[in-house]
Residue frames as qw, qx, qy, qz and C-alpha x, y, z in Angstrom:
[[0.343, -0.056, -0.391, 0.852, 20.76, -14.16, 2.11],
 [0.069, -0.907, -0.365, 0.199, 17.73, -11.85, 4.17],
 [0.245, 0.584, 0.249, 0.733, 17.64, -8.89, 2.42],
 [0.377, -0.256, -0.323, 0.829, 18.20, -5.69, 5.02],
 [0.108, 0.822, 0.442, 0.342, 15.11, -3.46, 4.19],
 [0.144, -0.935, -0.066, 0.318, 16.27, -0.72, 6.48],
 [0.283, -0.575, 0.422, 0.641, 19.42, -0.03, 4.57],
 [0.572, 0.294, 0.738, 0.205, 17.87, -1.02, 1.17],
 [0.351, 0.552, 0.281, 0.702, 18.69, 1.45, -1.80],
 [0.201, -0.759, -0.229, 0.575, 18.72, 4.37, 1.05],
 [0.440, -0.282, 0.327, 0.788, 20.99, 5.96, -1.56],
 [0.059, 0.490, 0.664, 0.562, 18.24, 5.77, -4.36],
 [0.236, -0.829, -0.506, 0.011, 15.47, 6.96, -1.43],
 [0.404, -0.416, -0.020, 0.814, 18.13, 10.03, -0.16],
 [0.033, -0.158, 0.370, 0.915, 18.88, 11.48, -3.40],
 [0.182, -0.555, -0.553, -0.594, 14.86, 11.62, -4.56],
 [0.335, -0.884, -0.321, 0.060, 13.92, 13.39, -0.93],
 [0.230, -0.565, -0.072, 0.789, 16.45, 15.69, -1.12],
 [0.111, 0.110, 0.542, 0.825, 15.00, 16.76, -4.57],
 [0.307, -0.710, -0.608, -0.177, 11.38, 16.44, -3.23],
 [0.103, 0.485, -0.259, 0.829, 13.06, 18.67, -0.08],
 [0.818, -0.367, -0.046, -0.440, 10.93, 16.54, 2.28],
 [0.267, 0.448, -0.731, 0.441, 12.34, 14.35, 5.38],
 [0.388, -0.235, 0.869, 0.198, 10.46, 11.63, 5.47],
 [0.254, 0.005, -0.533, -0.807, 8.42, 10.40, 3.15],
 [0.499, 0.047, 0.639, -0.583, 4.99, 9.60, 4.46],
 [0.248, -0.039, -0.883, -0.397, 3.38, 6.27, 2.82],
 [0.588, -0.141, 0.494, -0.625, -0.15, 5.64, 3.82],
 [0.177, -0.074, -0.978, -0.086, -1.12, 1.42, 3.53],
 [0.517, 0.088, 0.375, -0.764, -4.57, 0.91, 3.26],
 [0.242, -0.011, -0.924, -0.296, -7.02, -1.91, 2.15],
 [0.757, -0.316, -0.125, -0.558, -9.91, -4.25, 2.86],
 [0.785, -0.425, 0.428, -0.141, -9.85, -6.08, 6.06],
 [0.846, -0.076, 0.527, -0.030, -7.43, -9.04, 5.44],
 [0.747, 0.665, -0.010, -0.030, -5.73, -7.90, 2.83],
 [0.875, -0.096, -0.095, 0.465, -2.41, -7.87, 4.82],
 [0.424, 0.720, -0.130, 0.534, -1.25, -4.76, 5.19],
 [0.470, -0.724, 0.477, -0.168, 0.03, -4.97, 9.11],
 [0.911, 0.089, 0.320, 0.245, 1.80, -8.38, 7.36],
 [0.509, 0.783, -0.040, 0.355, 2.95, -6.31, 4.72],
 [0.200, -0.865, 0.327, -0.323, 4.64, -3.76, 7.72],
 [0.724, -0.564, 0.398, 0.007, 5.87, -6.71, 9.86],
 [0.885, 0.120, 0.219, 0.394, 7.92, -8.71, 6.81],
 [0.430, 0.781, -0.002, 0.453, 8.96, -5.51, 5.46],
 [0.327, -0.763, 0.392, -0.397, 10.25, -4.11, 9.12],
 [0.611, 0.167, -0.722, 0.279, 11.46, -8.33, 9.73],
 [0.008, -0.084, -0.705, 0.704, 10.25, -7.71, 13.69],
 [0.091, -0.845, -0.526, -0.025, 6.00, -7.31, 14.73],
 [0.013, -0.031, -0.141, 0.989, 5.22, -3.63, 14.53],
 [0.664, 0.008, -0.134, -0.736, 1.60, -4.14, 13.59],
 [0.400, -0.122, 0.879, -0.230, -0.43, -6.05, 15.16],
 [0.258, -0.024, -0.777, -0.574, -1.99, -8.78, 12.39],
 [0.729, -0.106, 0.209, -0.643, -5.83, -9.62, 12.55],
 [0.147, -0.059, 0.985, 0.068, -6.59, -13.40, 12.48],
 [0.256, 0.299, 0.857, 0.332, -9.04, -14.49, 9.86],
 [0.027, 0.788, 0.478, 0.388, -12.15, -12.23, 9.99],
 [0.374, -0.842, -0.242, 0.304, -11.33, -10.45, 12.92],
 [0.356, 0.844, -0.026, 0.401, -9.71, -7.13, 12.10],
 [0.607, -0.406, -0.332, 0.597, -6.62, -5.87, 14.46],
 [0.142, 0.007, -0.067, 0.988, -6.15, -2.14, 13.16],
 [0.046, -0.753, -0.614, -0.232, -8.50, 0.03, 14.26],
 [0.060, -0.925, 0.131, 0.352, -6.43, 3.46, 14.51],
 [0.552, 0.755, -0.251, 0.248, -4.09, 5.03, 12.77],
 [0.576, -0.687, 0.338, 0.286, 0.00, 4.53, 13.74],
 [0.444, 0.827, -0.344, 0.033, 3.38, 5.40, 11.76],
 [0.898, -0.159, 0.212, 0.352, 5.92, 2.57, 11.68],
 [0.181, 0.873, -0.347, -0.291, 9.49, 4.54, 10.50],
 [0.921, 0.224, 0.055, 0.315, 11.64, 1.85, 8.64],
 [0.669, -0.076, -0.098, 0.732, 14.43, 4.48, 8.48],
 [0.138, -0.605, -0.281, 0.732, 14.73, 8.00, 8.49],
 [0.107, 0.218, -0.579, -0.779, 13.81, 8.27, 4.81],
 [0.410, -0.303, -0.794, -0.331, 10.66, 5.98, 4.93],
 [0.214, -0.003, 0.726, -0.654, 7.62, 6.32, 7.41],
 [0.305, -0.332, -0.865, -0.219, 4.60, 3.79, 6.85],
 [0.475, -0.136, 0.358, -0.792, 0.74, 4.98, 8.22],
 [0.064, -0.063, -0.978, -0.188, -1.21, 1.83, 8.88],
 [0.326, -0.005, 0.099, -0.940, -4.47, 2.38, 8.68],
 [0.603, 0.100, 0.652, -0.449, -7.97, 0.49, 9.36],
 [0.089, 0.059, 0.800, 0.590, -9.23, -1.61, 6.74],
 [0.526, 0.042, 0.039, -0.848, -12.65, -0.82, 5.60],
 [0.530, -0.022, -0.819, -0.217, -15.20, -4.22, 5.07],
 [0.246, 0.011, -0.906, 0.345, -16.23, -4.32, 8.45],
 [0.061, -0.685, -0.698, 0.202, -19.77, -3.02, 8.70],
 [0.051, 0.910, 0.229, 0.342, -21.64, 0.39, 7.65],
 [0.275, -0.944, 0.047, -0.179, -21.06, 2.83, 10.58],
 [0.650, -0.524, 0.321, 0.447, -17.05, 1.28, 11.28],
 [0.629, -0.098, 0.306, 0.708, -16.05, 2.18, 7.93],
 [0.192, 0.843, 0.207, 0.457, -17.46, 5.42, 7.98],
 [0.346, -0.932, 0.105, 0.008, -15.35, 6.23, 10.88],
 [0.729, -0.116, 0.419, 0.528, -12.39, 3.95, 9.41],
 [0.513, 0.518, 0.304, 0.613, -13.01, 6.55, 6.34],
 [0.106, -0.977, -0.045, -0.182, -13.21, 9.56, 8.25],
 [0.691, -0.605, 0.238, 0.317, -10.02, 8.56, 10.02],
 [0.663, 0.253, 0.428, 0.560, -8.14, 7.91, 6.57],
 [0.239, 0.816, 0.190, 0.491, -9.41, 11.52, 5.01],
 [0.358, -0.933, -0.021, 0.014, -8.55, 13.39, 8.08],
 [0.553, -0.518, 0.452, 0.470, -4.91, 12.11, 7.70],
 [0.552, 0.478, 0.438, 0.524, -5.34, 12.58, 4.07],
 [0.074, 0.858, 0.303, 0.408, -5.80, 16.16, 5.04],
 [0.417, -0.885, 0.007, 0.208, -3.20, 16.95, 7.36],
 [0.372, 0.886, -0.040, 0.275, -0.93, 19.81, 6.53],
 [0.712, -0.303, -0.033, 0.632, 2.51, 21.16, 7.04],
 [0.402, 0.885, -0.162, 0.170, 4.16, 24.57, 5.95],
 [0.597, -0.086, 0.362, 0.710, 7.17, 24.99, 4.16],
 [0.082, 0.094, 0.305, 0.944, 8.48, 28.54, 2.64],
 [0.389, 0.220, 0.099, -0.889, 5.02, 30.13, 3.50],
 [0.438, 0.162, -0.718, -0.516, 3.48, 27.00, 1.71],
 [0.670, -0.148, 0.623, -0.376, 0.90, 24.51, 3.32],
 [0.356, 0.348, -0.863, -0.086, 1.83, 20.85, 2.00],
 [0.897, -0.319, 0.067, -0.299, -0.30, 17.46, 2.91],
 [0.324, -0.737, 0.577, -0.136, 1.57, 15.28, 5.09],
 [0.838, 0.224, 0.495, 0.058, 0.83, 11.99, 2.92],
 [0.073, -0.613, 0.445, 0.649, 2.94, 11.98, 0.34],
 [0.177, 0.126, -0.903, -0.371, 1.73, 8.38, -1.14],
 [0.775, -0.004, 0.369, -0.513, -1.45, 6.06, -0.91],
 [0.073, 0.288, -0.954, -0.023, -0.93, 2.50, -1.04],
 [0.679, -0.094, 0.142, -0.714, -3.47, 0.29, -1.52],
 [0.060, -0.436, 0.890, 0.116, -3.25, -3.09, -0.70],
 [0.834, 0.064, -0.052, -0.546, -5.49, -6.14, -2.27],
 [0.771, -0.150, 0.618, -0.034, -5.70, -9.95, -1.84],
 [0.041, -0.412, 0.764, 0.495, -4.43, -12.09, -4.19],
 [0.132, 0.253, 0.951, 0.115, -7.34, -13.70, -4.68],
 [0.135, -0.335, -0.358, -0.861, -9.34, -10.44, -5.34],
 [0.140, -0.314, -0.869, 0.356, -11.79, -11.59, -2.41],
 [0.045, 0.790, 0.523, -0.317, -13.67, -8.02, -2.07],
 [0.444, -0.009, 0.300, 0.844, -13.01, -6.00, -4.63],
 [0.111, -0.721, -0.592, -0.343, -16.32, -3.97, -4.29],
 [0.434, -0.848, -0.222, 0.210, -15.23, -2.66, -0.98],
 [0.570, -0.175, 0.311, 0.740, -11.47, -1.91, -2.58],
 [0.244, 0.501, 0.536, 0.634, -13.57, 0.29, -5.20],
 [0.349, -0.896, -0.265, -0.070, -15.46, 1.84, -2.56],
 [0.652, -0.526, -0.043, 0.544, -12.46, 2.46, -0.70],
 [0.405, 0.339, 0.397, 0.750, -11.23, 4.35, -4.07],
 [0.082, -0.630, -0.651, -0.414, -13.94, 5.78, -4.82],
 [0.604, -0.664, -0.435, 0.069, -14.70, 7.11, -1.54],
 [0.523, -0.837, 0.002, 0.158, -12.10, 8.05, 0.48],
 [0.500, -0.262, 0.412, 0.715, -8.42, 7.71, -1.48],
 [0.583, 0.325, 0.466, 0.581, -9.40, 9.16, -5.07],
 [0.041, -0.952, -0.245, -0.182, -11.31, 12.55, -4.04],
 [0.383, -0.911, 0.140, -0.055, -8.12, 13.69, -1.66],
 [0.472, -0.572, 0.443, 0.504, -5.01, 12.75, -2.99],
 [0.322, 0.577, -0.488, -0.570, -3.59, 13.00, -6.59],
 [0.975, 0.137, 0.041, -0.167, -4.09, 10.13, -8.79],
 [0.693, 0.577, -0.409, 0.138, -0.39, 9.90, -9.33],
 [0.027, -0.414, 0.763, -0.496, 0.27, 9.33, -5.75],
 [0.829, -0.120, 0.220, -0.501, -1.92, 6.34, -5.88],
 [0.291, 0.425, -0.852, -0.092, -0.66, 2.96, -6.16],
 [0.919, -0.068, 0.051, -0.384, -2.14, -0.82, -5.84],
 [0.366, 0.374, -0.851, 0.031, -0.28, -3.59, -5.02],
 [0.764, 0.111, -0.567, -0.287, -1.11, -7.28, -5.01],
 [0.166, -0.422, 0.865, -0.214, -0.22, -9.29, -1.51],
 [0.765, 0.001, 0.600, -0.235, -1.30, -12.90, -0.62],
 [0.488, 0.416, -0.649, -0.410, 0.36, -13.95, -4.58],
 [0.062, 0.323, -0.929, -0.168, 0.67, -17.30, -2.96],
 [0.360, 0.189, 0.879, -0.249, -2.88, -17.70, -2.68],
 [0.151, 0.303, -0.614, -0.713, -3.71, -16.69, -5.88],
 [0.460, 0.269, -0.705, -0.468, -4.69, -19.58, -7.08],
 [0.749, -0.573, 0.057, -0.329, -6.10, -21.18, -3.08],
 [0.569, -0.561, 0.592, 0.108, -2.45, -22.51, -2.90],
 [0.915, 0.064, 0.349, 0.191, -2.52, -24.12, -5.88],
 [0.656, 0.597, 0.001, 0.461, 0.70, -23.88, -8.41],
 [0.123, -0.873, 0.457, -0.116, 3.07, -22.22, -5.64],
 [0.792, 0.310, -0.475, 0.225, 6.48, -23.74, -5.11],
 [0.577, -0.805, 0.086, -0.109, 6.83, -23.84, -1.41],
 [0.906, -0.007, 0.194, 0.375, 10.43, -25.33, -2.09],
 [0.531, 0.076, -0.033, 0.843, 11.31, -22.27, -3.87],
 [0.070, -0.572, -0.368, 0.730, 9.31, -19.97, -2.61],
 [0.010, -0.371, 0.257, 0.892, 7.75, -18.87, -5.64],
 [0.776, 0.375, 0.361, -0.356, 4.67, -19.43, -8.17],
 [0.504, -0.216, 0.685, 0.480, 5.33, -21.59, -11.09],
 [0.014, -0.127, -0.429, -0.894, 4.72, -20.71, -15.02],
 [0.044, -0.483, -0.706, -0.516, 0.82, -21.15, -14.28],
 [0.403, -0.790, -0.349, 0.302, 0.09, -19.09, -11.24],
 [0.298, -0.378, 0.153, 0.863, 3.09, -16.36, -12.38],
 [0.008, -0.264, -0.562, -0.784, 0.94, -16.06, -15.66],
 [0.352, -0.737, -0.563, -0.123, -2.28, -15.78, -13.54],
 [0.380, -0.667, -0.298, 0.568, -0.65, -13.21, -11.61],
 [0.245, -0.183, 0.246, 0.920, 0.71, -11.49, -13.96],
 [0.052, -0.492, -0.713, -0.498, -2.74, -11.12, -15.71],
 [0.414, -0.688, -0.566, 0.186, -4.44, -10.40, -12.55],
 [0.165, -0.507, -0.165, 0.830, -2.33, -7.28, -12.08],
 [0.043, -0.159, -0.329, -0.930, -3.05, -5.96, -15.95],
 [0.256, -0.516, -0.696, -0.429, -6.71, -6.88, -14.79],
 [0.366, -0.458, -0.378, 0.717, -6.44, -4.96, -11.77],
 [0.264, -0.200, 0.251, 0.910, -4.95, -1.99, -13.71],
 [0.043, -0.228, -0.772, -0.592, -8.11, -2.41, -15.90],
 [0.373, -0.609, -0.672, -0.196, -10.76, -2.76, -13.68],
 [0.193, -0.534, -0.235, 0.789, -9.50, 0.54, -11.11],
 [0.062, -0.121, 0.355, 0.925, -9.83, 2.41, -14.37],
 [0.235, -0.316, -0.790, -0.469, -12.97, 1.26, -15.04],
 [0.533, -0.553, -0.615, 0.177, -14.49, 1.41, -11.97],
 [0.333, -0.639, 0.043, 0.691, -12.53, 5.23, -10.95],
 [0.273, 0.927, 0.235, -0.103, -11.52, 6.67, -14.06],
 [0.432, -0.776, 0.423, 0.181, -8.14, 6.54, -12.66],
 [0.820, 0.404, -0.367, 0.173, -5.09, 5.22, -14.61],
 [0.446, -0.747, 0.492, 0.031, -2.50, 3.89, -12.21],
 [0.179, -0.705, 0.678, -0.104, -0.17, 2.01, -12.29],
 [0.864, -0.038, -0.486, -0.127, 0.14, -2.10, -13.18],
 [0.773, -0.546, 0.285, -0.154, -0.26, -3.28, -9.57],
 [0.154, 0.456, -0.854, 0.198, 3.24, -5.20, -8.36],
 [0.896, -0.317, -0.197, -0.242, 2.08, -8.77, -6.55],
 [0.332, 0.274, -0.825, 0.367, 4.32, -10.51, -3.77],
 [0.823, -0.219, -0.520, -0.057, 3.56, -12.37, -1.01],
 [0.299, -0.719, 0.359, -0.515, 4.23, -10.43, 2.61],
 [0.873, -0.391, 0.269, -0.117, 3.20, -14.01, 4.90],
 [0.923, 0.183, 0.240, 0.239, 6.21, -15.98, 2.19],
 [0.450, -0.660, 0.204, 0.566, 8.64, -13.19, 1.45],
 [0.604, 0.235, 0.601, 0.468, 8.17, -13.33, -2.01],
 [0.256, 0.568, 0.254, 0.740, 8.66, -10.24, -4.02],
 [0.101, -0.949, -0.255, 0.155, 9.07, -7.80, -1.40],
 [0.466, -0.242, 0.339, 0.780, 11.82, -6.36, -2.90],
 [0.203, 0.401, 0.664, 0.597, 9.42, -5.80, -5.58],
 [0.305, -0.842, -0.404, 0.186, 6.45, -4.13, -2.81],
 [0.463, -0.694, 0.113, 0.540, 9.67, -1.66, -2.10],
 [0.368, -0.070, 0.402, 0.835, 10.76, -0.88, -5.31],
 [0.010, -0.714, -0.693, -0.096, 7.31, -0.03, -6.16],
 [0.456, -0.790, -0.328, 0.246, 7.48, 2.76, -3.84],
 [0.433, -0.721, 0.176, 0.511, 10.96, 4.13, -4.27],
 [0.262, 0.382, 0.597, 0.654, 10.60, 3.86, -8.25],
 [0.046, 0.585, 0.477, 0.655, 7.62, 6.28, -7.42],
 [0.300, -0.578, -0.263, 0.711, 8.65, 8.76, -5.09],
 [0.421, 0.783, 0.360, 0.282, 7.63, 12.13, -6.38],
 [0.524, 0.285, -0.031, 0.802, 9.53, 14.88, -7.39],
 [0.107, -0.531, 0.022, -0.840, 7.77, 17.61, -5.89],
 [0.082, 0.140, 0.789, -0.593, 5.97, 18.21, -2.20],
 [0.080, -0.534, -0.812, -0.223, 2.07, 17.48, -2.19],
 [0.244, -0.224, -0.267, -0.905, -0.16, 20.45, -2.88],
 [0.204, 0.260, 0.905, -0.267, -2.92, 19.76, -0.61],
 [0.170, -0.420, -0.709, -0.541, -6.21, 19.48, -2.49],
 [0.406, -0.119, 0.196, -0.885, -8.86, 21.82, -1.37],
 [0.055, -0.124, -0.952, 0.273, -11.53, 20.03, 0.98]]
């Protein structure tokens, strides 16, 4: 049975924003080119909202807020990979929305609440995914509102060991995945400094584990509004 993302655990996502005291929560989705994260938006939302690039070519190149419900609003944001001088304005575009503000109670609050970073399953550019860290997500938001997750699981492995039958990888591609995230987890830390999180993996284009993508998220809503970080 299709799983109803707009009405998925609302109940869970309610009762942590009315504790946070925040209406909605703002998620920014970011990556290197091609890593799926207007895929990500369109299985998760079941309808195009973002338009998807085809192979090299890139399709985001602004910023735009998809609302799944009135508890959730996605920012989709350029991917970086696509030459010098486009992904210094793809990173200037990212900080600037990393850096807008709100007040509350005499209080100025950034209007991101999360950063989402999304990588291939097949790890493809993980140099520019560091940079991207590095760069433009680790200096300007907390590290605990950072988060990596895993799409394109079923190519993992260039297709091999998925079960297109059940829609799912089988013991040797689930064990490669599962590795891949602790090695993820391993190499951000290395590379940043950062501890996050052991990256979740599904499969946006196959439907596989977005349930997982989404719990991700609504497991780590935070308890408090975001302090913006002096610039």
């Amino acid at each position: 049975m299709a799983i109803n993302f707009k009405t998925y655990r609302r109940n869970d996502v309610d009762r942590k924003l009315k504790t946070m005291s925040i209406r909605p929560l703002d998620v920014m989705m970011t990556g290197v080119t091609g890593a799926g994260k207007s895929t990500t938006l369109n299985t998760v939302f079941t309808k195009i909202v973002a338009k998807e690039g085809n192979g090299v070519y890139p399709e985001t190149m602004d910023i735009d807020s998809y609302s799944l419900h009135e508890g959730i609003r996605f920012w989709d944001t350029p991917g970086l990979g696509d030459g010098i001088e486009q992904d210094k304005r793809h990173s200037k575009k990212m900080i600037d929305l990393l850096y807008k503000t709100y007040n509350s109670n005499n209080r100025t609050y950034g209007f991101i609440d999360m950063a989402v970073i999304i990588i291939e399953g097949s790890n493809r550019d993980m140099g520019t995914t560091y940079k991207l860290l590095n760069d433009v997500i680790v200096p300007n938001i907390d590290p605990d509102r950072i988060f990596v997750a895993i799409n394109q699981a079923d190519m993992a492995m260039k297709g091999r060991h998925w079960n297109t039958e059940k829609n799912e990888p089988d013991s040797t591609l689930k064990a490669f995945l599962d590795e891949q995230a602790l090695s993820v987890q391993n190499r951000v830390r290395e590379a940043t400094g950062m501890n996050i999180k052991r990256p979740v993996y599904y499969s946006a284009k196959t439907g596989y584990n977005v349930t997982n993508f989404l719990d991700f998220i609504i497991d780590n809503i935070p308890t408090e509004k975001r302090k913006i970080m002096s610039r």
